[in-house]
C-alpha positions in Angstrom: 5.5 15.7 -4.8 7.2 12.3 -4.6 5.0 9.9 -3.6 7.5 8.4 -0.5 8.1 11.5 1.1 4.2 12.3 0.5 3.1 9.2 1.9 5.8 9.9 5.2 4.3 13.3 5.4 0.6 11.5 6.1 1.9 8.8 8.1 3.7 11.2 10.5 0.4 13.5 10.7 -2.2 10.6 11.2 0.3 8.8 13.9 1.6 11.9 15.5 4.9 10.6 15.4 7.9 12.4 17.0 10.8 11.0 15.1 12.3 13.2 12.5 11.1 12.8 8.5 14.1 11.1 7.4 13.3 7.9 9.7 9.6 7.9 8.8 10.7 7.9 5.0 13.2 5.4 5.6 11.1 3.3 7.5 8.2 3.6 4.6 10.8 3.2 1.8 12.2 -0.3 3.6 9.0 -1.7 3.6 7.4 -0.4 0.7 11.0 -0.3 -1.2 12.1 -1.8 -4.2 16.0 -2.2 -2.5 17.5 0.6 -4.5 16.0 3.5 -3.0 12.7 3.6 -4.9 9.1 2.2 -4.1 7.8 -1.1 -5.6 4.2 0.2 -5.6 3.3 -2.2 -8.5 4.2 -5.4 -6.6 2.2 -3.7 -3.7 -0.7 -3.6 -6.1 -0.1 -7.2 -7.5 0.2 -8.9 -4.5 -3.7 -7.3 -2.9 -5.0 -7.8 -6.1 -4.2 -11.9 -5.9 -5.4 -11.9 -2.6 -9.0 -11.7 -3.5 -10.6 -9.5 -0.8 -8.3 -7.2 -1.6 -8.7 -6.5 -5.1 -12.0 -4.5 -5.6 -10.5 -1.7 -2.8 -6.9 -1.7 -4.6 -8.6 -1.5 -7.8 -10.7 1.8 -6.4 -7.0 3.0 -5.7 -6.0 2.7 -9.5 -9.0 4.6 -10.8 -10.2 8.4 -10.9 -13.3 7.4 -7.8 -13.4 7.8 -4.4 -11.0 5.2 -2.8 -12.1 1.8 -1.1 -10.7 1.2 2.4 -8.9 -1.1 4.0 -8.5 -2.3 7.5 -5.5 -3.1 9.6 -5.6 -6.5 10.0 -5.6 -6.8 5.7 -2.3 -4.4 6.1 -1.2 -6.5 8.7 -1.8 -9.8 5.7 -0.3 -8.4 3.0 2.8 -7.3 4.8 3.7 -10.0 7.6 3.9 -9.5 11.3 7.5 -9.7 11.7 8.1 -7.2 8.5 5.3 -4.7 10.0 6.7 -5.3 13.3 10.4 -4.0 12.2 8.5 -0.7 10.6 6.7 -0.1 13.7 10.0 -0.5 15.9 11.4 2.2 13.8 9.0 4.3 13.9 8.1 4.0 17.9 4.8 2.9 17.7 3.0 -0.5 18.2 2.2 -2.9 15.3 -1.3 -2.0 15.6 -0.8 1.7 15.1 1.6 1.0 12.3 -1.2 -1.1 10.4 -4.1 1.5 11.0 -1.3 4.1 9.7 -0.8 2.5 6.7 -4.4 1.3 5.8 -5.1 5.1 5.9 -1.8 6.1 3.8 -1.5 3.5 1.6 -5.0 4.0 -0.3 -3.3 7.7 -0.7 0.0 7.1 -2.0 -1.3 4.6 -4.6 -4.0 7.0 -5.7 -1.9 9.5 -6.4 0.8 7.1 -7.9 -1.5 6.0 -10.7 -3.6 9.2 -12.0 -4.2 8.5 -15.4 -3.9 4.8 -14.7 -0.9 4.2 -15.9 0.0 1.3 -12.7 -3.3 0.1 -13.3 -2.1 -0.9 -17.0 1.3 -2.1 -15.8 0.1 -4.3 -13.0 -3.1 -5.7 -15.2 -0.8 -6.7 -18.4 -3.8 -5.2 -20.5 -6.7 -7.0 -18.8 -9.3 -5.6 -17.1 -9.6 -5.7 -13.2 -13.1 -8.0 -13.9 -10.7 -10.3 -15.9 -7.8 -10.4 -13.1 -10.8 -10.5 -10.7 -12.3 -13.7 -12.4 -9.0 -15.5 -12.6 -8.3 -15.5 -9.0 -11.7 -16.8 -8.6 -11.1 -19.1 -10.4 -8.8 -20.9 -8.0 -11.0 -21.1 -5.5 -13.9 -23.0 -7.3 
């Protein structure tokens, strides 16, 4: 199953959203786009994995395990207020709900975007998530 429309699928059940699919995938796909129609899942990835607190859950996303959670206010971080607040409008739901939405999905839709690790190799560069993990200590000491 694509990985866009699977992720609209979840965010429509967990929100109980009434607009139609197309919206909700629409919606996902502009924030979680790469501008031409596809998702940029790797700079997702990248971006949680720089931002510390993020990176042992995101790196429980990229293996086989159980998946790491997240919480709405670290959605609402790695996204932006105003950019999570235009995906909420579209959708008919308050920023909150949006961020709780997607703190549920997103764990999903990466999951099943890297089986086999395949993103965890691209967004790594062929170092290990202790190595990446080290570095971004590193600027904080």
């Amino acid at each position: 199953m694509d990985i866009l429309k699977m992720g609209a699928e979840l965010l429509s059940q967990k929100l109980g959203l009434s607009v139609d699919a197309d919206t909700v995938q629409g919606a996902l796909g502009g924030l979680l786009g790469d501008g031409e129609g596809g998702l940029d899942l790797k700079a997702i990835v990248s971006n949680m994995m720089a931002s510390g607190g993020l990176a042992s859950a995101v790196t429980s996303w990229l293996g086989d395990g159980d998946n790491s959670p997240i919480d709405a206010g670290a959605v609402t971080s790695l996204f932006g207020e105003s950019k999570l607040s235009d995906f909420a409008g579209k959708l008919g739901v308050d920023t909150e709900s949006a961020a709780g939405g997607l703190a549920d999905v997103l764990p999903q839709m990466i999951d099943k975007s890297s089986s086999g690790g395949g993103l965890l190799d691209s967004v790594l560069g062929g170092k290990s998530s202790g190595d990446l993990l080290n570095a971004a200590k590193s600027f904080f000491n």
